[in-house]
C-alpha positions, 0 to 999 in steps of 0.5 A: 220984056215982059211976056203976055203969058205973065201979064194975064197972070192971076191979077183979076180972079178972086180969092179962093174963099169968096169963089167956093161961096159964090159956089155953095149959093145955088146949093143954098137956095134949092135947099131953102127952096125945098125947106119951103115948099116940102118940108115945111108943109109935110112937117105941118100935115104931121102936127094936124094929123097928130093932134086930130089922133089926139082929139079922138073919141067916142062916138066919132065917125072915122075913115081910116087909111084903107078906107074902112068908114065906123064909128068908135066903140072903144079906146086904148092907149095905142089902139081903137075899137070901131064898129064898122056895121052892126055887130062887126067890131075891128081893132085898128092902130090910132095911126092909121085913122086918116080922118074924121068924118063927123065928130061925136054929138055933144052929151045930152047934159050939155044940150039940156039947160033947164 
């Protein structure tokens, strides 16, 4: 006589690969889910915000990260010279300009075609 102990056995449960899988798939979505919707994008911010620090020159009105507004007087490898009033000139990092406000105008041999 056969027990009913026995007769439920572990006949009907899957491998022990296929379970640990199925466990590692919702892991696997949050991070796709994560890569799309916080990586991916930050990853984007730093490229703009790197080539905008690139592009950078003379003339341009800045803001930078603590919300000094200027216009760029001068340029080193690392650093920016910005006038932020008459006469009043301050040093920043080139990592710390948040944006552009307005670029330089174009050079007056550029605008003069005669």
């Amino acid at each position: 006589m056969v027990s009913i102990a026995y007769a439920m056995g572990q006949g009907g449960a899957p491998d022990g690969a296929a379970a640990s899988f199925t466990s590692f798939i919702p892991l696997i979505l949050m991070f796709v889910i994560f890569y799309f919707l916080l990586i991916r994008p930050q990853q984007k911010r730093n490229k703009d915000h790197r080539g905008m620090i690139a592009n950078l020159k003379k003339g341009d009105r800045i803001v930078t990260s603590g919300g000094l507004h200027g216009r760029i007087t001068g340029m080193d490898e690392t650093t920016l010279t910005v006038e932020i009033a008459d006469k009043v000139r301050v040093k920043i990092n080139r990592s710390n300009v948040a944006g552009i406000v307005q670029s330089a105008p174009p050079a007056a041999a550029e605008t003069k075609e005669s």
